[in-house]
N, C-alpha and C positions, 0 to 999 in steps of 0.2 A: 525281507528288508529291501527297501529300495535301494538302487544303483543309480549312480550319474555318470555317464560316459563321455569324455573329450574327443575332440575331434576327429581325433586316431584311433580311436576303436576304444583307446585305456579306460577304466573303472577307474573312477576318482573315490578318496576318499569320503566317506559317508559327511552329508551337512556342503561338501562345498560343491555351490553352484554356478560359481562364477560364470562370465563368460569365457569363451575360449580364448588362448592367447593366442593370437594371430597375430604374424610378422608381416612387413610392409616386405612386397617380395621386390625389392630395389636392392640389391647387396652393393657395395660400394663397390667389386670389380665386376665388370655385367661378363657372364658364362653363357648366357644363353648361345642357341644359333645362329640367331640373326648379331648377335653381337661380334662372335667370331668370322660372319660371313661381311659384317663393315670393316671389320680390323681388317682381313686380306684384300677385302674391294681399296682401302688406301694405300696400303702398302702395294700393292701393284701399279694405282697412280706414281706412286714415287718415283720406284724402280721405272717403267717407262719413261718418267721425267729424266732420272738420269741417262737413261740406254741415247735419249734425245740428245744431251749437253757432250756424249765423248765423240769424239772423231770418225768418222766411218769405218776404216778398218781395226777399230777397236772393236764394234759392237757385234754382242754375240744374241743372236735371239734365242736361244734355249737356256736354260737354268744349269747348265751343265758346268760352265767355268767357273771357278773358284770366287774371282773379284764379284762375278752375278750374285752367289750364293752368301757370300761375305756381304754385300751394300743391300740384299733382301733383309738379311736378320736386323743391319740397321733401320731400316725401311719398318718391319715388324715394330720396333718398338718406337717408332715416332709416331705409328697409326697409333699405340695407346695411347701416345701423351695427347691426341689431338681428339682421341674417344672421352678422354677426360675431362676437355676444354667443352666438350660440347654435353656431356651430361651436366656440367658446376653451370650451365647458364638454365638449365630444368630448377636448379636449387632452390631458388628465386620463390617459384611457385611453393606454392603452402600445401598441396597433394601430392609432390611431384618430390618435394625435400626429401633426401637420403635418411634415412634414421641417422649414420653415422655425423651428419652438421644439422639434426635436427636443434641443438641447443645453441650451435654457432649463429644460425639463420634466423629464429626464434627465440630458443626458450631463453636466451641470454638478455629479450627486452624484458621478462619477468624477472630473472630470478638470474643478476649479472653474474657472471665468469663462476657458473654452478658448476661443477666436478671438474675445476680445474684449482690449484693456489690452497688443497685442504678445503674447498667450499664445498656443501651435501648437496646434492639436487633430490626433488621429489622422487621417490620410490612408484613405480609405475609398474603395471603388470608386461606389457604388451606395447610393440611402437604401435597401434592402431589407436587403441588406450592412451599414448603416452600425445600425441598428435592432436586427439579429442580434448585433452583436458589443458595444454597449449594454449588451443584455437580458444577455447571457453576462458581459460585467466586473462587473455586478454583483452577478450570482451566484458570483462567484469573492471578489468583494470581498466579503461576508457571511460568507466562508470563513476570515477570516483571512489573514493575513502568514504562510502556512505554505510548504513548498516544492517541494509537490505544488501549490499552487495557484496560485503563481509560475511555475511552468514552462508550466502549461496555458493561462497570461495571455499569457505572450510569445508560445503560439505562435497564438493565435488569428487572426491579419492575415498568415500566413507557409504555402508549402506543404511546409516545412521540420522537421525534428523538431528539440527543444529539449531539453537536457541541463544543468541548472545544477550544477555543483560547489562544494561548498561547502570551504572553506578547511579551517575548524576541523578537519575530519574527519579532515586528515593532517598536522596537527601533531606526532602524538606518531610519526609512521612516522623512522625512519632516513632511508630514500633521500629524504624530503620537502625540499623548497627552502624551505618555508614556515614564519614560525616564531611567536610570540606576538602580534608585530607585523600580523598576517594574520588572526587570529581573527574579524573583523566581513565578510570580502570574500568574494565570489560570482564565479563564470566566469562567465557567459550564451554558452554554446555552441551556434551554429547548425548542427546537423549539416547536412551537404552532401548527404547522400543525400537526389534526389530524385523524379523520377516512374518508377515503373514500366512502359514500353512492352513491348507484345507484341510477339513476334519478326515473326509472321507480318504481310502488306500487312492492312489494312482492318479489325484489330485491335481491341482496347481497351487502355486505362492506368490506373491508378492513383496517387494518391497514396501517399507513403511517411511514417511519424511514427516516428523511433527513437530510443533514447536513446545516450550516448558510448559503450554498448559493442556499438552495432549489434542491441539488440534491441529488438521494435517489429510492427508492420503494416502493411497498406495502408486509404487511406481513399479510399472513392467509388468507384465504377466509372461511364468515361467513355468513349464510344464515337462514332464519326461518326456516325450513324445511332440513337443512341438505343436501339438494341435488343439490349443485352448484357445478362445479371440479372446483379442486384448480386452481390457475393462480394467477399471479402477474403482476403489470402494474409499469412502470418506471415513474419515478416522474422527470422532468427535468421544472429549473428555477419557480418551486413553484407549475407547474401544472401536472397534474394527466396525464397519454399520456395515448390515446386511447390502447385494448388489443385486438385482431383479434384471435379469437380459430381455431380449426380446420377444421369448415364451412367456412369459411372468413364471418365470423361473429362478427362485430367489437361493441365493447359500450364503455364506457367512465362512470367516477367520478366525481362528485362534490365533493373536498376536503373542510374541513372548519377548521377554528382555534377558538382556547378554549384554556382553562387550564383544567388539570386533572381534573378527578373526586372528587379526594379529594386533593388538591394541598399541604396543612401541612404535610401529613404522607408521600407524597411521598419526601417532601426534609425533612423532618425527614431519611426517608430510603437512600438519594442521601447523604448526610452526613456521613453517618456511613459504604455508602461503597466506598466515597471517603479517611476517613481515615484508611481504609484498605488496600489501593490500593496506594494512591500518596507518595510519597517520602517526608520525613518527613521536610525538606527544605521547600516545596512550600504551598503556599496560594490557594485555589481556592474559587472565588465567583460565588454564585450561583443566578441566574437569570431566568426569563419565556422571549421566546423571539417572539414578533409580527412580522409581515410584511403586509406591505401595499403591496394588487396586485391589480392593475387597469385592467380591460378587456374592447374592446369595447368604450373608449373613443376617440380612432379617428383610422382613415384609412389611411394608409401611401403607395408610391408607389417607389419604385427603379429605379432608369436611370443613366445605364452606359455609359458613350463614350468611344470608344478605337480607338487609333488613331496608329498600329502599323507600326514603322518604318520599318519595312520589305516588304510593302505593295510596296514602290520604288527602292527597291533594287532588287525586283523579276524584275522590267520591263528594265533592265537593266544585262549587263554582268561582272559580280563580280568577281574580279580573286581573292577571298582570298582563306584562307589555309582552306582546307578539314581537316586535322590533325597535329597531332606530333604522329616524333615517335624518338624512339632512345636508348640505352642502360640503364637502371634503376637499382639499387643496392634498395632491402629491408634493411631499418634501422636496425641496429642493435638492437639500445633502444625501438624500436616501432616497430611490423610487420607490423602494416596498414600504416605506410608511403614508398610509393616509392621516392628514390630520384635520381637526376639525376644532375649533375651539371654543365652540357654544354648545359641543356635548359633552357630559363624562362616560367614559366608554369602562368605569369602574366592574360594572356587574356582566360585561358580556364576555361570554366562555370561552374556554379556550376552543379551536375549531369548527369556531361557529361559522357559519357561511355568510358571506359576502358579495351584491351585487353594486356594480357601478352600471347605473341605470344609462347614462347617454355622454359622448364625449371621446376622444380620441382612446380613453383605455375601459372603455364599456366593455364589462365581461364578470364571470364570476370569480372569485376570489376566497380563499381561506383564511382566520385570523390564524395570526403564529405568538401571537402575545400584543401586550395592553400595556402601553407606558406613558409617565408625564411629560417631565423634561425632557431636552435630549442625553443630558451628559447628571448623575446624579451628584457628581462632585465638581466644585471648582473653588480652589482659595483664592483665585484672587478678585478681586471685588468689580464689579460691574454696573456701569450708570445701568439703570431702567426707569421707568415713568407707569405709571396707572391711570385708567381709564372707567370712570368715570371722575371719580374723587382727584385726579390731580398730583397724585402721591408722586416725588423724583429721589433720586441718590443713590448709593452703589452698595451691591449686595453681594454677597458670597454663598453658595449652595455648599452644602452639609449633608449628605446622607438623603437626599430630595428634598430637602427642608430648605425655601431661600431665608436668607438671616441679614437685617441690617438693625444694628443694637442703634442708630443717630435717628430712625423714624422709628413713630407710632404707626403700625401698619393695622393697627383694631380699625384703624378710620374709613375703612375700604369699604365698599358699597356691597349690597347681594349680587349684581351683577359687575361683579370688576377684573378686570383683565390688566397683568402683569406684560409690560411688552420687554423684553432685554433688546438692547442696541449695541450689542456687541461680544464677546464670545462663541464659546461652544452653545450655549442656550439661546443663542439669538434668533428673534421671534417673539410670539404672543401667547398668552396663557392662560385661560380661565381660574380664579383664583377659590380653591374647594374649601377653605379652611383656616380658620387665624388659630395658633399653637403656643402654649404658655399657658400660664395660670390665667391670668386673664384675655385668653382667648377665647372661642368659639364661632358660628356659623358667620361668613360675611355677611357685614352690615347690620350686627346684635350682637358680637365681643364687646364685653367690657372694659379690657386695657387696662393698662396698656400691654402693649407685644412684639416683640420685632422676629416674631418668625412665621411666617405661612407655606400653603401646601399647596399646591395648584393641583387643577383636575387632568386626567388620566384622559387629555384627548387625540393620544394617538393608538395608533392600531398598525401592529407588523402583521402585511400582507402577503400570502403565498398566492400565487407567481409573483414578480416585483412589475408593480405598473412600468406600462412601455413608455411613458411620456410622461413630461411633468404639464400636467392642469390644473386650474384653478377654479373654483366652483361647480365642482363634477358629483351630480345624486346620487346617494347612495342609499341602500340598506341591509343591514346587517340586523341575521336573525337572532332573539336570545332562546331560553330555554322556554320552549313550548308545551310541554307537559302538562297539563291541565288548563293552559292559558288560554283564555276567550278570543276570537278576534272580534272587532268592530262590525256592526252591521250599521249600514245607513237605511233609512226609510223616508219615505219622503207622503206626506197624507193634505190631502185636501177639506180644510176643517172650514170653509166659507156660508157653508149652510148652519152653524151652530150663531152666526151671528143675523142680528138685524140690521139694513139698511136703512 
């Protein structure tokens, strides 16, 4: 059976590993040597001060008379009060603090007038311990009431990982139980998973920190003997991932779940540094949280089919388009869109490559998506004009759809462009489509119709152009897969005629 030894030689009980408790060797009366040899180094200043202030034939220089030996003992105890005056200005310092005003000095900006008036203070093993977790609330408490800094508050006193759920977040879900009434309240979830043990005898373990979806690390490496390097193993979906050292030398944990060692004093302690920390608004409740992990209940096998349509298109001669290219203008409102409005950028794929042939942001470019408008809604109504046809009046945008029920917009030409002179759409547009019953292709709807669809000629570009340019070449590739490119020839046919 293994053994864990404290500091002292003692045999702890089996399971606990703590760290030693080790006291700050400060005691509030200092015993040492050198302490006793400042106490008489002042108390002999004294006394000499005095032998100075009495009369000559008073003064006696040996220790021998009475009144001597009487104003020494006073002499003794004004050096303590003045050993004392000069260790309370050490207090100050944050390493130097006595354990006994360690809460006076500090822990009193966390956690006001703690064991004093019936108030609890945190349960702490150790002043070394108690000092460490001080120094850390405070630096979490500069951080804010946020919920990253909350979570790392709770788990500071726990070898437990900590998960807070916040309510609001699934209000708006279906399946939620939760509902307006819930908006202010917090879980505080103790996850259970917790040390990691080596399989093998005489081993090392670790701590485990994860959050409710089991993903997370280990913290510390702890060994009998002291003599394991440190290393830490990733925790993903609740289990321990194998750690490969610098040998490629790989082992693995067996994680297990529990509750703390002492589970009352630790939410005693989760209590008191959540109301130091949370926003006096919110509720949190505190809970331990299990999970069911099954391993090894069955054997499952993957099979994919792929049946790509490109497979027929290769045995055949495809004359599609290799590219686009053509004059682009960067947005004004946005560097990462390029726009162009005499193409439609409808069919070109996602992550298709992009170059900007010449001009201050020449370089190549990835698409990130393909859009019309800028804004696909707006109620309220907007002068524009069109161009060829003349068309004017104010229209409102609908689900990308522009809508003015006072024109016939069937009147538009094949090539017509929507300009908006004002809003969020403001700009020019090629116009892809008239929409209604009596709609169809511009410049061949029937009519009448008051709603059309303009063409998809922008393009979100990865990186975002460095400059805004105007007439800058571009091309942008489509899907090449059986696609022919263009060949030019050039033939000299002068001898087939007569002069």
């Amino acid at each position: 059976m293994s053994k864990y030894y404290d500091d002292d030689g003692t045999i702890l009980p089996e399971g606990e590993r703590l760290l030693s408790e080790i006291q700050n060797p400060a005691p509030l009366t200092p015993l040492s040597d050198s302490a006793s040899h400042r106490r008489d180094q002042i108390a002999d200043l004294i006394v000499e001060r005095f032998r100075e202030s009495l009369p000559s034939n008073y003064v006696a220089r040996t220790g021998g008379p009475f009144y001597i030996r009487l104003f020494r003992a006073l002499a003794l105890q004004l050096a303590d009060f003045q050993i004392i005056a000069e260790l309370s200005t050490d207090d100050a310092s944050w390493s130097l603090t006595r354990p006994d005003f360690i809460y006076q000095m500090f822990g009193w900006s966390v956690f006001p007038r703690a064991g004093q008036d019936g108030k609890p203070a945190p349960q702490v093993g150790s002043d070394v311990d108690l000092r460490d977790f001080l120094r850390r609330m405070i630096l979490i408490l500069l951080e804010g009431a946020k919920k990253d800094s909350i979570e790392r508050g709770a788990g500071l006193l726990s070898e437990l990982g900590v998960d807070i759920v916040e309510k609001a977040e699934h209000l708006s879900k279906e399946t939620s139980a939760w509902g307006l009434a819930n908006q202010y309240e917090f879980e505080v979830n103790m996850v259970a998973l917790k040390d990691a043990a080596a399989s093998e005898v005489g081993g090392h373990w670790h701590r485990i920190r994860v959050d409710g979806s089991g993903s997370g690390r280990t913290h510390g490496t702890y060994s009998e003997d002291g003599s394991e390097t440190p290393h830490y193993h990733l925790v993903e979906d609740w289990v321990v991932q194998p750690y490969r050292d610098g040998q490629q030398v790989e082992h693995g944990h067996a994680a297990r779940q529990g509750f703390p060692s002492d589970p009352f004093t630790l939410k005693g302690n989760v209590d008191l540094i959540l109301a130091a920390l949370k926003p006096a608004h919110t509720v949190y409740s505190y809970r331990h949280l299990f999970v069911e992990m099954f391993e090894g209940v069955f054997a499952d096998e993957s099979l994919v089919e792929m049946a790509p349509y490109y497979y027929q298109d290769l045995r055949r001669n495809w004359r599609g388009a290799r590219s686009i290219t053509g004059l682009g203008n960067t947005s004004e409102g946005d560097r990462g869109i390029l726009v162009d409005p005499l193409r439609d950028f409808l069919e070109v794929p996602y992550a298709a490559p992009l170059e900007i042939k010449d001009g201050l942001n020449a370089g190549r470019y990835t698409v990130r998506g393909v859009y019309g408008l800028v804004s696909d809604s707006d109620p309220v109504a907007r002068t524009y004009t069109t161009s060829p046809s003349g068309i004017s009046g104010s229209a409102v945008v609908v689900d990308g759809e522009i809508m003015d029920p006072a024109v016939d917009l069937s009147a538009v030409s094949a090539n017509e462009y929507i300009t908006f002179h004002e809003g969020p759409n403001k700009g020019s547009y090629r116009v892809a489509a008239v929409l209604g019953t009596g709609g169809g292709p511009p410049g061949a709807a029937p009519g009448p119709a008051s709603r059309i669809r303009v063409a998809k000629s922008r393009l979100r570009l990865f990186p975002r152009m460095a400059h805004i340019v105007e007439g800058q070449a571009y091309e942008v590739e489509m899907d090449r897969l059986g696609m022919a490119e263009p060949v030019q020839a050039q033939e000299d046919v002068s001898n087939q005629f007569l002069i």
